[in-house]
mmCIF file as gemmi writes it, N, C-alpha and C atoms, coordinates in Angstrom:
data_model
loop_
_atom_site.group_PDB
_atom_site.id
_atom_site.type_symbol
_atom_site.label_atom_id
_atom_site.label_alt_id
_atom_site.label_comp_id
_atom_site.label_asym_id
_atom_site.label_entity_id
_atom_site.label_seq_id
_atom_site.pdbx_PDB_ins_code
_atom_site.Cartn_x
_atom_site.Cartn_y
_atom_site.Cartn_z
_atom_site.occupancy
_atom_site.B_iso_or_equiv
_atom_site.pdbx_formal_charge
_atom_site.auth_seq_id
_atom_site.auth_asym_id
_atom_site.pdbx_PDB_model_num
ATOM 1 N N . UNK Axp A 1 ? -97.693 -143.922 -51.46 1 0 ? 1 A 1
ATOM 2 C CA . UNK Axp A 1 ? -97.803 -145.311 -51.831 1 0 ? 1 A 1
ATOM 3 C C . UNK Axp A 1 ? -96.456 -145.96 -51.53 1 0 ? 1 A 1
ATOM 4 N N . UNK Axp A 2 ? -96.029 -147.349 -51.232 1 0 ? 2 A 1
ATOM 5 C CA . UNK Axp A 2 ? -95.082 -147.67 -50.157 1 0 ? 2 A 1
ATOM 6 C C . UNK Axp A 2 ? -95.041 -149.152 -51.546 1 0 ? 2 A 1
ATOM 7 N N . UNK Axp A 3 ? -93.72 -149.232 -51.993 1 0 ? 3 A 1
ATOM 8 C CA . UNK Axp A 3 ? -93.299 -150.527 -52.679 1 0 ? 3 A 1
ATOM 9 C C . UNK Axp A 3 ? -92.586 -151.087 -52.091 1 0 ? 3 A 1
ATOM 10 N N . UNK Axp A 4 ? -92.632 -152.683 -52.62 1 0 ? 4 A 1
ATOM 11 C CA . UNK Axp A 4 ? -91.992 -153.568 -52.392 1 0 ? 4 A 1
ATOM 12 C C . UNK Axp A 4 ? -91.687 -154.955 -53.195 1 0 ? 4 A 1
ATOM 13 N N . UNK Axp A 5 ? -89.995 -154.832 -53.447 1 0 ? 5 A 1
ATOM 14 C CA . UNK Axp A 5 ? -89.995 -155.419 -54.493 1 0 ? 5 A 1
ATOM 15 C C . UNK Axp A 5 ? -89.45 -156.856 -53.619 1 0 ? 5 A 1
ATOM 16 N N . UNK Axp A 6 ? -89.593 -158.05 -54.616 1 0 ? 6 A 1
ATOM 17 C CA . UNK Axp A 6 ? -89.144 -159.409 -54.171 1 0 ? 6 A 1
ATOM 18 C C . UNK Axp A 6 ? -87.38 -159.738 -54.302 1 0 ? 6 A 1
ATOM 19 N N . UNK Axp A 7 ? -86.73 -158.619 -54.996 1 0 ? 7 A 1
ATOM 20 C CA . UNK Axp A 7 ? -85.49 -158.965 -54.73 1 0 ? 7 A 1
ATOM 21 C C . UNK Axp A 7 ? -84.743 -159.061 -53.318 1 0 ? 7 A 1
ATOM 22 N N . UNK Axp A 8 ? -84.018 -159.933 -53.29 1 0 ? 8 A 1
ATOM 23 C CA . UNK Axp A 8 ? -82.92 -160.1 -51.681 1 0 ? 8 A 1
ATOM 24 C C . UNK Axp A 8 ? -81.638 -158.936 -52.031 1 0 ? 8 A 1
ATOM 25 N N . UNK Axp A 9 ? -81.784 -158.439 -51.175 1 0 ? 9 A 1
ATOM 26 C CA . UNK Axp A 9 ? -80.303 -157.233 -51.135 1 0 ? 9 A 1
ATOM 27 C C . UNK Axp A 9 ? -79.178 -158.506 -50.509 1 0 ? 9 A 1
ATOM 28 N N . UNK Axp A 10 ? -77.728 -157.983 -50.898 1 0 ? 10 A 1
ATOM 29 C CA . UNK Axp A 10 ? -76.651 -159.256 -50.306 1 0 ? 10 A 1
ATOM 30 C C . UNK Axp A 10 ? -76.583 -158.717 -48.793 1 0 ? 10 A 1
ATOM 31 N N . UNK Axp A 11 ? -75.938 -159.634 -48.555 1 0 ? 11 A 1
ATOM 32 C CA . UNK Axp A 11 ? -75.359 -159.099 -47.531 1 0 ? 11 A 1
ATOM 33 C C . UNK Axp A 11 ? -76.013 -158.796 -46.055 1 0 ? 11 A 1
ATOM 34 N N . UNK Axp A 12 ? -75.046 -157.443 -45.72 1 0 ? 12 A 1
ATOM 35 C CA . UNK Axp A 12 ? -76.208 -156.466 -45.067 1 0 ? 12 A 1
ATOM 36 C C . UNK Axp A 12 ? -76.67 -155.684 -45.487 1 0 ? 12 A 1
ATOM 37 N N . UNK Axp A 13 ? -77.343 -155.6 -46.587 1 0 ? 13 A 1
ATOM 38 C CA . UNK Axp A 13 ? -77.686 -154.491 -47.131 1 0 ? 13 A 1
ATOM 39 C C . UNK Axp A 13 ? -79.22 -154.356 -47.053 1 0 ? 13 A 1
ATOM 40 N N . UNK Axp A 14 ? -79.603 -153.239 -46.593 1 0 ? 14 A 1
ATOM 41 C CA . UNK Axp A 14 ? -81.404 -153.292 -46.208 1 0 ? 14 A 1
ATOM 42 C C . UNK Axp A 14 ? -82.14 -153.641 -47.014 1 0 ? 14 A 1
ATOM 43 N N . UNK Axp A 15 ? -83.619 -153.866 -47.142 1 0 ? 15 A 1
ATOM 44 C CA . UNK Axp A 15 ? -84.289 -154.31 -48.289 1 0 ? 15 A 1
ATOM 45 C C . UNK Axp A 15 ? -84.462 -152.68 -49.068 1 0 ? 15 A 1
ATOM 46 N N . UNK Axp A 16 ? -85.184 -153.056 -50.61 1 0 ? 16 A 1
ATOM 47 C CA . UNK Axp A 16 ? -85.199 -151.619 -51.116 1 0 ? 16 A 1
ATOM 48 C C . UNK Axp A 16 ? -86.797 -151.631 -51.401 1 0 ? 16 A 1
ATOM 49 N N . UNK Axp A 17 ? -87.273 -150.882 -50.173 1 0 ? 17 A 1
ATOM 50 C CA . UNK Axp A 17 ? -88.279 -150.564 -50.103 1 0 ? 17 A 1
ATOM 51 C C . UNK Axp A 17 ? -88.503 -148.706 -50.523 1 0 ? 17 A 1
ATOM 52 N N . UNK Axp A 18 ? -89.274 -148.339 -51.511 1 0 ? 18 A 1
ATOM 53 C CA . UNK Axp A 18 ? -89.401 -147.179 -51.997 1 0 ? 18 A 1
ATOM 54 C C . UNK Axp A 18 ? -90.595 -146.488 -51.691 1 0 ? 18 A 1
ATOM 55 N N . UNK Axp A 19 ? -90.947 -145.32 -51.562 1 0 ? 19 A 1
ATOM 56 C CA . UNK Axp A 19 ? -92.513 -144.479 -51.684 1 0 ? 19 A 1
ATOM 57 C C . UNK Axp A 19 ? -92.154 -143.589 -52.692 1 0 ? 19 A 1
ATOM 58 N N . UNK Axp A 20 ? -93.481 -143.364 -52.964 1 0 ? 20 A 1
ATOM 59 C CA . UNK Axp A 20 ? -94.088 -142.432 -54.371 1 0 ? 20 A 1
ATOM 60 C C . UNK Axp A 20 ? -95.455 -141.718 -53.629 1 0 ? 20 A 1
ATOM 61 N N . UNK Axp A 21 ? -95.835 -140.878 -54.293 1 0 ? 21 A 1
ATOM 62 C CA . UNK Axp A 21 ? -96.725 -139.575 -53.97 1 0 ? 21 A 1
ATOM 63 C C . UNK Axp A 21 ? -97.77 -140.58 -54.852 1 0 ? 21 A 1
ATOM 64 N N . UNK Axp A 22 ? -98.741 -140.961 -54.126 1 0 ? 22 A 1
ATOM 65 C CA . UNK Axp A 22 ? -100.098 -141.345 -54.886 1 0 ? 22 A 1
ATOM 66 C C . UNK Axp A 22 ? -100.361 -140.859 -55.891 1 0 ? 22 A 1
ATOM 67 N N . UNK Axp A 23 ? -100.785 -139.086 -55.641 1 0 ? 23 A 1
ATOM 68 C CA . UNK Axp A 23 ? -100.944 -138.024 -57.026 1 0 ? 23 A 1
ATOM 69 C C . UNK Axp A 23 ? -99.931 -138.617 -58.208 1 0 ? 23 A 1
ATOM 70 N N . UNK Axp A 24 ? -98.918 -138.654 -58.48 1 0 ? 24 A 1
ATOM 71 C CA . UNK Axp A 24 ? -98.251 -139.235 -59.145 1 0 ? 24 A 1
ATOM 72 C C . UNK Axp A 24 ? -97.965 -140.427 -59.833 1 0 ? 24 A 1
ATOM 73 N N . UNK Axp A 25 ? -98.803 -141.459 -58.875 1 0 ? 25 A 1
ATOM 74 C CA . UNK Axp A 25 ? -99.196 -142.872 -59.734 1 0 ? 25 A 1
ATOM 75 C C . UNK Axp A 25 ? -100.352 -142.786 -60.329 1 0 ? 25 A 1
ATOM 76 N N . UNK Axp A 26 ? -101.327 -141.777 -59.55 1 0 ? 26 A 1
ATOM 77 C CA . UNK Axp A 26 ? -102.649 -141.858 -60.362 1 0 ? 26 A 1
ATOM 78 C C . UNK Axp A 26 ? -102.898 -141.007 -61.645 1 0 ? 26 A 1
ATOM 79 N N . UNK Axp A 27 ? -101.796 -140.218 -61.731 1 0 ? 27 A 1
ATOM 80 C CA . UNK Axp A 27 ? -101.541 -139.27 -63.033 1 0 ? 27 A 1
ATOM 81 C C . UNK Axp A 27 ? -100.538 -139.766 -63.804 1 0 ? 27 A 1
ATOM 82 N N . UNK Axp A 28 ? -99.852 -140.334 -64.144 1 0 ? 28 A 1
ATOM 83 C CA . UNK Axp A 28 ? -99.533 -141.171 -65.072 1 0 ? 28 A 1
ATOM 84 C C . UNK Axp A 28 ? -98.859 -142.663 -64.661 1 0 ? 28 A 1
ATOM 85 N N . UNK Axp A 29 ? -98.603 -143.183 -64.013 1 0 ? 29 A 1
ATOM 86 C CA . UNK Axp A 29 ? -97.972 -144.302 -62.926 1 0 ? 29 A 1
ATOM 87 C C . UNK Axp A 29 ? -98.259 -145.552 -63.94 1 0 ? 29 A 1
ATOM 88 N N . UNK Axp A 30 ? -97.847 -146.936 -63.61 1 0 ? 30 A 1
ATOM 89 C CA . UNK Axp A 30 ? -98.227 -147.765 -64.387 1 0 ? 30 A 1
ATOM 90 C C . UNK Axp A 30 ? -97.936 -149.099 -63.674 1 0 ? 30 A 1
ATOM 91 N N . UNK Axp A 31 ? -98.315 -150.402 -63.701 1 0 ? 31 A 1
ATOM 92 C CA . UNK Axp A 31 ? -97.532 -151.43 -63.115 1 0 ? 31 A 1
ATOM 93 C C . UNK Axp A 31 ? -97.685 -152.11 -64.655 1 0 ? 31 A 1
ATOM 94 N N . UNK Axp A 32 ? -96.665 -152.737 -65.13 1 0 ? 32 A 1
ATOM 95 C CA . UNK Axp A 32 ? -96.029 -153.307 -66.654 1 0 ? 32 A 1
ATOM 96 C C . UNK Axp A 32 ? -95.786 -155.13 -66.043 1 0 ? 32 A 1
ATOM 97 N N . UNK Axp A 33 ? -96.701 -155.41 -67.072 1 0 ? 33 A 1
ATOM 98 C CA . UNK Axp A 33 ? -96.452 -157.128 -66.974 1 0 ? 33 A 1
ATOM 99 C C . UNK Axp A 33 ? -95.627 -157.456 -68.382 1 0 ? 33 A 1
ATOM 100 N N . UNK Axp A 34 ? -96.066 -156.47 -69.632 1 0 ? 34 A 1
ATOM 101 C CA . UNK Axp A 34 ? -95.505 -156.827 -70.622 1 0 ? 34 A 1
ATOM 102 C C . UNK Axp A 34 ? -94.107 -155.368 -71.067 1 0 ? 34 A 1
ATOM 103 N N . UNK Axp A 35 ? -93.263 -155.518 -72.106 1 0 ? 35 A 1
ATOM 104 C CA . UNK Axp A 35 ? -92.674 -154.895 -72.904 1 0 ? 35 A 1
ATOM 105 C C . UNK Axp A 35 ? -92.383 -155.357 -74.64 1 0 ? 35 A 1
ATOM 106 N N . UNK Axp A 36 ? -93.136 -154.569 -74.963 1 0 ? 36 A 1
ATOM 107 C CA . UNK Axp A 36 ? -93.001 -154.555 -76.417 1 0 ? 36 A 1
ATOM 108 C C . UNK Axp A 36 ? -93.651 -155.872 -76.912 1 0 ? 36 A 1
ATOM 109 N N . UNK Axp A 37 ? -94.875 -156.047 -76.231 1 0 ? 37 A 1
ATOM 110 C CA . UNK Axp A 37 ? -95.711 -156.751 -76.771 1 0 ? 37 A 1
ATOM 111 C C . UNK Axp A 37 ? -95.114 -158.527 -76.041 1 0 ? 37 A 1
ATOM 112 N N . UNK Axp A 38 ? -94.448 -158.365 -75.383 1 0 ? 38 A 1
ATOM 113 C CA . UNK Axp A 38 ? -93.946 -159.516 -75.014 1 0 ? 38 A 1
ATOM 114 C C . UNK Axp A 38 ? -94.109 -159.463 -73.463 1 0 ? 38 A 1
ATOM 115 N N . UNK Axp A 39 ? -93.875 -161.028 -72.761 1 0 ? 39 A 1
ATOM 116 C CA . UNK Axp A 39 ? -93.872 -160.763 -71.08 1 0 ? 39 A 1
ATOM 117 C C . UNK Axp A 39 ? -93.131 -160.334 -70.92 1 0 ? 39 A 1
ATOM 118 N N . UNK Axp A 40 ? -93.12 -159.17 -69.781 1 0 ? 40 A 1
ATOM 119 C CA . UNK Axp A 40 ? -91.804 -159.073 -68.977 1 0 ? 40 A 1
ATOM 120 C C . UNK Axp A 40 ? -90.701 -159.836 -68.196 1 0 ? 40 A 1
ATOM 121 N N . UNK Axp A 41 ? -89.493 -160.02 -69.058 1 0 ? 41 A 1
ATOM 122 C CA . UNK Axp A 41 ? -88.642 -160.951 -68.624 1 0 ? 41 A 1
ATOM 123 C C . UNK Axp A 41 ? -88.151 -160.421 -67.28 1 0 ? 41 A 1
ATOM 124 N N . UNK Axp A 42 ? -87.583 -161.189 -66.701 1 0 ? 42 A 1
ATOM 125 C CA . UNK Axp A 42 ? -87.282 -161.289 -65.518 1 0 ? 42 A 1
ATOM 126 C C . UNK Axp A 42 ? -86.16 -160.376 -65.414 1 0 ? 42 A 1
ATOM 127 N N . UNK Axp A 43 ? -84.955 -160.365 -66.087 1 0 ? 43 A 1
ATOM 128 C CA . UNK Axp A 43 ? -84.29 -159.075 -66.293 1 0 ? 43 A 1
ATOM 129 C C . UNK Axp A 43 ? -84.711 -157.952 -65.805 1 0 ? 43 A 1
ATOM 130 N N . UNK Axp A 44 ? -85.847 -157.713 -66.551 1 0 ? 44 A 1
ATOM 131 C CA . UNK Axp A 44 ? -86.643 -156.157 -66.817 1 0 ? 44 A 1
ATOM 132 C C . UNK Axp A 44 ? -87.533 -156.057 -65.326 1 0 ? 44 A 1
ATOM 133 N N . UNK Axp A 45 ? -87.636 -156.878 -64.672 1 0 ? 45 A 1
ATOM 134 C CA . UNK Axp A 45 ? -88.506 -157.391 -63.25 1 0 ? 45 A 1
ATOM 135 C C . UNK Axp A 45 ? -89.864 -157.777 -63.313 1 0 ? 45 A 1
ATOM 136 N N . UNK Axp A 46 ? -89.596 -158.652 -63.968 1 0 ? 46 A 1
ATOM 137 C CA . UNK Axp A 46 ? -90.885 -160.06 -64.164 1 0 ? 46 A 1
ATOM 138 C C . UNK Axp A 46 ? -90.975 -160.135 -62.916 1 0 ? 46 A 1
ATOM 139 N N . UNK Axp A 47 ? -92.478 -160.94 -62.09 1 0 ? 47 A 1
ATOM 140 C CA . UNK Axp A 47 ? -93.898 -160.788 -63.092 1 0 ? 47 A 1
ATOM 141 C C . UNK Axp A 47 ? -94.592 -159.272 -63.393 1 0 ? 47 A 1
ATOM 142 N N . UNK Axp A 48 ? -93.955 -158.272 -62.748 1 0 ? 48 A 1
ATOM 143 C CA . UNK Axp A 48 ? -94.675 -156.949 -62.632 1 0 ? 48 A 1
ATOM 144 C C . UNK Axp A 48 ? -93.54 -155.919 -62.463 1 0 ? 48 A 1
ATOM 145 N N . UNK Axp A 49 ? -93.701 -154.944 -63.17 1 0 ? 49 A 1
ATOM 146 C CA . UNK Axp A 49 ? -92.802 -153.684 -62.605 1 0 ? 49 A 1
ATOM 147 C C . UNK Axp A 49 ? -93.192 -152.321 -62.403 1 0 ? 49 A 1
ATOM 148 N N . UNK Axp A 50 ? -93.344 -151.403 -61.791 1 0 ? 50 A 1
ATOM 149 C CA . UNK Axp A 50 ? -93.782 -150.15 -61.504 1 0 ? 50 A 1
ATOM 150 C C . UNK Axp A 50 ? -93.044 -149.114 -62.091 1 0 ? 50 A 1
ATOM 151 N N . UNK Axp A 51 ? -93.741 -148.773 -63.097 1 0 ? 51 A 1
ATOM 152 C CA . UNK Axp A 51 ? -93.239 -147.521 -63.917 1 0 ? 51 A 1
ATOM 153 C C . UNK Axp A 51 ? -93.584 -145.852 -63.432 1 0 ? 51 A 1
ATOM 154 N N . UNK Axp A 52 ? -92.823 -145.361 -63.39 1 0 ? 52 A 1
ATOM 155 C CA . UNK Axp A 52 ? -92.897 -143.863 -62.96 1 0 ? 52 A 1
ATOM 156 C C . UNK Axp A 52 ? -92.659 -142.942 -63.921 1 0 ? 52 A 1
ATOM 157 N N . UNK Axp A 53 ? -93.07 -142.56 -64.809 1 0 ? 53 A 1
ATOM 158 C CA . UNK Axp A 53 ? -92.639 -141.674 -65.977 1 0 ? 53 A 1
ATOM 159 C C . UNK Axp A 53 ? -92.273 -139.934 -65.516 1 0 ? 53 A 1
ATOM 160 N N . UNK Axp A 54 ? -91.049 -139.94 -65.514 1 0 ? 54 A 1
ATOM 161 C CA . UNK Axp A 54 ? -90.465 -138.246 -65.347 1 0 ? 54 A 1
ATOM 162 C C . UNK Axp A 54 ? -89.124 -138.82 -64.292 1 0 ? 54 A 1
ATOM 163 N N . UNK Axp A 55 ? -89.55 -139.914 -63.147 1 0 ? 55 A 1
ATOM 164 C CA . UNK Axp A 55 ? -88.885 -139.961 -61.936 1 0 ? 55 A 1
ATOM 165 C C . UNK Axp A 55 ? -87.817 -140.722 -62.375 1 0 ? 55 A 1
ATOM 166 N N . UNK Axp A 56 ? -86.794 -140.469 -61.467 1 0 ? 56 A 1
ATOM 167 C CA . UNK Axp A 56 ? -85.887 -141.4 -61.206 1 0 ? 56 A 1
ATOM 168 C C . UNK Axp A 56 ? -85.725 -142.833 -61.147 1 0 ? 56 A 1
ATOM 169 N N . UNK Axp A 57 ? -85.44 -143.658 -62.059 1 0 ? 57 A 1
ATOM 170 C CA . UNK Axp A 57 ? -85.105 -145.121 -62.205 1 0 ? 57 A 1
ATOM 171 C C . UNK Axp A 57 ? -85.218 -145.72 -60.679 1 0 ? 57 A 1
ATOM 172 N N . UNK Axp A 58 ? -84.699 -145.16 -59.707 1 0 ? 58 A 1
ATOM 173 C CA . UNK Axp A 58 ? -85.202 -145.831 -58.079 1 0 ? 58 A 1
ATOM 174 C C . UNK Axp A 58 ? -85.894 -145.582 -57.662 1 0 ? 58 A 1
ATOM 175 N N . UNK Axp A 59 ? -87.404 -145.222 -58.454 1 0 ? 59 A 1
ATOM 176 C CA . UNK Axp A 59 ? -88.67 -145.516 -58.14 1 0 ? 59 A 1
ATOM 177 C C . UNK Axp A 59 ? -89.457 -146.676 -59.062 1 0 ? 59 A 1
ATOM 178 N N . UNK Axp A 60 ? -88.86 -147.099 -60.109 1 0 ? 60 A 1
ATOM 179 C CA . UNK Axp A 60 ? -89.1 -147.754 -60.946 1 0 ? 60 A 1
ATOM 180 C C . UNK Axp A 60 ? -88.944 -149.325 -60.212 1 0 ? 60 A 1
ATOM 181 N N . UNK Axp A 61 ? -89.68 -149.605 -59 1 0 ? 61 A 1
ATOM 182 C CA . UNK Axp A 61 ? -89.8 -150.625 -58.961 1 0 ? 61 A 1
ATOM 183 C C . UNK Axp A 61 ? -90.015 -152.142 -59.292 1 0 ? 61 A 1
ATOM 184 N N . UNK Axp A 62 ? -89.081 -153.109 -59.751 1 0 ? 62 A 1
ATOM 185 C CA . UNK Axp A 62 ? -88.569 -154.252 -60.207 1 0 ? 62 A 1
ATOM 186 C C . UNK Axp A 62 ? -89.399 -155.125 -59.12 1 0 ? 62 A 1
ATOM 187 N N . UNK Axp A 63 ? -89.831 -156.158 -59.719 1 0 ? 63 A 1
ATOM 188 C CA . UNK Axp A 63 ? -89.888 -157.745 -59.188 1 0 ? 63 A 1
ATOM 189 C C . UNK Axp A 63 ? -91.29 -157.365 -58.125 1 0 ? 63 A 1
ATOM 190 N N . UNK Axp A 64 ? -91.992 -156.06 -58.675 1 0 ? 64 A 1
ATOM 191 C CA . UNK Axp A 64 ? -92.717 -155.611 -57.609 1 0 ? 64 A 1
ATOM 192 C C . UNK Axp A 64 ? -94.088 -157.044 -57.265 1 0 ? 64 A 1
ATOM 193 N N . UNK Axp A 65 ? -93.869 -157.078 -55.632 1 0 ? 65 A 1
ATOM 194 C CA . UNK Axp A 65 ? -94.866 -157.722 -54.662 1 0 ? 65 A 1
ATOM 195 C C . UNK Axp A 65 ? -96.259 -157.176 -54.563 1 0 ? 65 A 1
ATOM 196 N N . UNK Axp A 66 ? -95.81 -156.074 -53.986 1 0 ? 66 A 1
ATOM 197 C CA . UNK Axp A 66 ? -96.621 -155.54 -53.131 1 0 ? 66 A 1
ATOM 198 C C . UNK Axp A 66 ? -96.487 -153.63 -52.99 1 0 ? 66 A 1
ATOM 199 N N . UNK Axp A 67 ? -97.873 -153.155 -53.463 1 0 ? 67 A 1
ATOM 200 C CA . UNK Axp A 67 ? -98.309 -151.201 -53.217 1 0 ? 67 A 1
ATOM 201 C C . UNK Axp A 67 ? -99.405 -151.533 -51.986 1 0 ? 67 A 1
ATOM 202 N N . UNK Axp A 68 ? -98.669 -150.845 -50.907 1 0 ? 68 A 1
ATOM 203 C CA . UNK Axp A 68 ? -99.75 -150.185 -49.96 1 0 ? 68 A 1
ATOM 204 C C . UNK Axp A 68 ? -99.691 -148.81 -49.799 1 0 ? 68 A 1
ATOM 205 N N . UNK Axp A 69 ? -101.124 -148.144 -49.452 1 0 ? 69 A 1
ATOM 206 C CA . UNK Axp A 69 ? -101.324 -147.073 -49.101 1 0 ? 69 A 1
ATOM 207 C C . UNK Axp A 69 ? -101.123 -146.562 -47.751 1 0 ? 69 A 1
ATOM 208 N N . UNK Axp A 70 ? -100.204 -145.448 -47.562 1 0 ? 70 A 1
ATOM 209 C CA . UNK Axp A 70 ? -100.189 -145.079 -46.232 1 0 ? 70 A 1
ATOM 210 C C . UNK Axp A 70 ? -99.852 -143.371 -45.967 1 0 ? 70 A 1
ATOM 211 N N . UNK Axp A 71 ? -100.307 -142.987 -45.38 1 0 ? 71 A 1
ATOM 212 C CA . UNK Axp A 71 ? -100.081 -141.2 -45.162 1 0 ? 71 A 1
ATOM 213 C C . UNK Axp A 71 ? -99.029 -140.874 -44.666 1 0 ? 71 A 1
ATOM 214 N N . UNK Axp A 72 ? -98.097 -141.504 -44.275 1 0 ? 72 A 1
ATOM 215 C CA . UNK Axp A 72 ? -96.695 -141.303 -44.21 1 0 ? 72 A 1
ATOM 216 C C . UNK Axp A 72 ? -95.32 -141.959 -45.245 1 0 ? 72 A 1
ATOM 217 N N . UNK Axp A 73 ? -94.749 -141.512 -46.082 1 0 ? 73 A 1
ATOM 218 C CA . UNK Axp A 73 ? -93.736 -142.055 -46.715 1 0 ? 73 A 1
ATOM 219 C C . UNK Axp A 73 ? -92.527 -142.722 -45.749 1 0 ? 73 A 1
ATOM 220 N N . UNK Axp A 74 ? -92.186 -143.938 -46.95 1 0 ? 74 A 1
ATOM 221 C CA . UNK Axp A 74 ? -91.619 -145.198 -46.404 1 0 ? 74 A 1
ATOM 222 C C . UNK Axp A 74 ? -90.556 -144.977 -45.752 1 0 ? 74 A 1
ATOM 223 N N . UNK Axp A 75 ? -90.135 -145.476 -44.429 1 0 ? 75 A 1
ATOM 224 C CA . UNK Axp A 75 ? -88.907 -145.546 -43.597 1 0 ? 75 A 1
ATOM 225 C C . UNK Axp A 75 ? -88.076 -146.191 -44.153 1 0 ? 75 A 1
ATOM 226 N N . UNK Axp A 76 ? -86.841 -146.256 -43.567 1 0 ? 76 A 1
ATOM 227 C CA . UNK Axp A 76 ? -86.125 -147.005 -43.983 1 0 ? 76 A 1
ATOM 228 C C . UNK Axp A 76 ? -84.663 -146.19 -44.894 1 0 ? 76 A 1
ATOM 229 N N . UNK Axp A 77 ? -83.547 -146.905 -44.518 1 0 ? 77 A 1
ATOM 230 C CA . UNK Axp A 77 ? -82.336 -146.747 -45.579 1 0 ? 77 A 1
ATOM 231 C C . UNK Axp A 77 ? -82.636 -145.876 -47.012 1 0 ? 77 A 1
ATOM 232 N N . UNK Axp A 78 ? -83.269 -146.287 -47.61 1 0 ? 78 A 1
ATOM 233 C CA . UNK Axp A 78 ? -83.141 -145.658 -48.941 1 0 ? 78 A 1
ATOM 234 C C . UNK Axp A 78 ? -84.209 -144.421 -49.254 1 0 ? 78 A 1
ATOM 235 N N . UNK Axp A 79 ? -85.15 -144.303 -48.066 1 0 ? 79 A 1
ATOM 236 C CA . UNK Axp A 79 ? -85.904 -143.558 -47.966 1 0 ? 79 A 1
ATOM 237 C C . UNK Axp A 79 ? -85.332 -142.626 -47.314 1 0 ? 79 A 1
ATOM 238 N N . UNK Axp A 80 ? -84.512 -142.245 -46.321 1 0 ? 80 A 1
ATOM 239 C CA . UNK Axp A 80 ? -84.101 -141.475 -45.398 1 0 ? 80 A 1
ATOM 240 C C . UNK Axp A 80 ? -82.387 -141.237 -45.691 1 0 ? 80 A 1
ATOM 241 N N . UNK Axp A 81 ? -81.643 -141.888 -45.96 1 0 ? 81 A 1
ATOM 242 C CA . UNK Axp A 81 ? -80.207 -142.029 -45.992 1 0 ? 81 A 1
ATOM 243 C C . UNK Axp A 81 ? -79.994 -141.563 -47.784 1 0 ? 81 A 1
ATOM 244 N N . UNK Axp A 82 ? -80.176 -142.865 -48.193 1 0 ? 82 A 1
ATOM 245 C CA . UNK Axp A 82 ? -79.63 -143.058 -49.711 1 0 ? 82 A 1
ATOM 246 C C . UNK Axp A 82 ? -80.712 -142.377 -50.714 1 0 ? 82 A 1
ATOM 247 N N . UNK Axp A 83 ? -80.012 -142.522 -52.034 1 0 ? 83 A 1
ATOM 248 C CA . UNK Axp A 83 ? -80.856 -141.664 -53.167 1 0 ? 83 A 1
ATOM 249 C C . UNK Axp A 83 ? -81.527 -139.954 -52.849 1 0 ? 83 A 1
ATOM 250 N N . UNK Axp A 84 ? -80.584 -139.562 -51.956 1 0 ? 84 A 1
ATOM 251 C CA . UNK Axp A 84 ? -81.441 -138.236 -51.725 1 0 ? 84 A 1
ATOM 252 C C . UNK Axp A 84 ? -80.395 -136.885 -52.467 1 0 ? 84 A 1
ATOM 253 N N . UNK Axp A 85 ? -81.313 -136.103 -52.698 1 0 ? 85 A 1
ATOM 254 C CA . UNK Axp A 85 ? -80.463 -134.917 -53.252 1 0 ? 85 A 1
ATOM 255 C C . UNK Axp A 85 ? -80.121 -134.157 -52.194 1 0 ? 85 A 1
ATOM 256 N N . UNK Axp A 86 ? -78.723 -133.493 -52.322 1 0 ? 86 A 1
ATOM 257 C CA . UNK Axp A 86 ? -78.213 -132.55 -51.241 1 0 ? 86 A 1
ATOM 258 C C . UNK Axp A 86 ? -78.655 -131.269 -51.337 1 0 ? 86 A 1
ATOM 259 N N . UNK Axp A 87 ? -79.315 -130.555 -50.111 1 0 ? 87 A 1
ATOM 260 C CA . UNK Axp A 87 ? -80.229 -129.709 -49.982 1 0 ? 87 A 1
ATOM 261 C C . UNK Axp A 87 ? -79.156 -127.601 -51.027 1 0 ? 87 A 1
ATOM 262 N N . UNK Axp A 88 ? -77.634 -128.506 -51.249 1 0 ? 88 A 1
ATOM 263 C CA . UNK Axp A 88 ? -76.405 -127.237 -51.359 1 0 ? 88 A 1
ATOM 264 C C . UNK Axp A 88 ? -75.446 -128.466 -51.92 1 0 ? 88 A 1
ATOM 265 N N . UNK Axp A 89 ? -76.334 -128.205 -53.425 1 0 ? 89 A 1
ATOM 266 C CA . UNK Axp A 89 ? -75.169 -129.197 -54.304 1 0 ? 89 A 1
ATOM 267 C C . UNK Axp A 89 ? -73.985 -128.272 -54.514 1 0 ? 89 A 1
ATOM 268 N N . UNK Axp A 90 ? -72.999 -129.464 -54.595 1 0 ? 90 A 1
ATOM 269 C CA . UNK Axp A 90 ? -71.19 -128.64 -54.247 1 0 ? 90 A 1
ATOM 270 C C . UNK Axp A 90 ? -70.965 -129.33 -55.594 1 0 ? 90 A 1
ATOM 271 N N . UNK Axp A 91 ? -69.66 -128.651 -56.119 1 0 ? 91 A 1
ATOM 272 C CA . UNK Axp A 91 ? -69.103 -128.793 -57.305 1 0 ? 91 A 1
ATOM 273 C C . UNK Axp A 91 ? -68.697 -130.594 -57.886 1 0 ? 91 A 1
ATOM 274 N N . UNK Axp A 92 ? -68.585 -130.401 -58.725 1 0 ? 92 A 1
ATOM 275 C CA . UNK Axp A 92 ? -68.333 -132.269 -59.194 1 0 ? 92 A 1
ATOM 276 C C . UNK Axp A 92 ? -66.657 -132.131 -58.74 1 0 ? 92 A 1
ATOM 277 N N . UNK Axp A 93 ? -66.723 -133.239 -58.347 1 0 ? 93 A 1
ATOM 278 C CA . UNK Axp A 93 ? -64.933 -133.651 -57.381 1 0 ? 93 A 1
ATOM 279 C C . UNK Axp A 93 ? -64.497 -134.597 -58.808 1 0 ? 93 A 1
């Protein structure tokens, strides 16, 4: 599943487009309009936000647009480059 949130990155900085394992949205996944009985403020990423329960906060898609389905996970900067774990984690510097 392929997100996309409405925030502008500065700069040059790529958009932050994320994927998630379907299995995983359809087993516990969520898209949140409210918190704690209230709308979701814009802070929190009003009008909608994509909750991932277990995962990492940079799947927790903010200000979310738009979920499409696709059989390949999302290209791009943060998919391929950034947020990734090193395959031979080395000591804390």
């Amino acid at each position: 599943m392929h997100t996309f949130g409405a925030d502008k990155p500065p700069f040059k900085t790529p958009p932050f487009h994320r994927s998630v394992e379907i299995e995983k949205l359809l087993e516990d996944g969520l898209v949140a309009w409210e918190m704690n009985g209230e709308p979701l403020a814009l802070l929190h990423g009003a009008p909608a936000r994509l909750v991932v329960p277990g995962w990492a906060g940079d799947h927790w898609m903010k200000w979310l647009e738009r979920l499409t389905v696709q059989a390949e996970p999302q290209k791009g900067f943060y998919m391929e480059t950034a947020y990734k774990y090193p395959k031979q984690p080395g000591s804390p510097a």
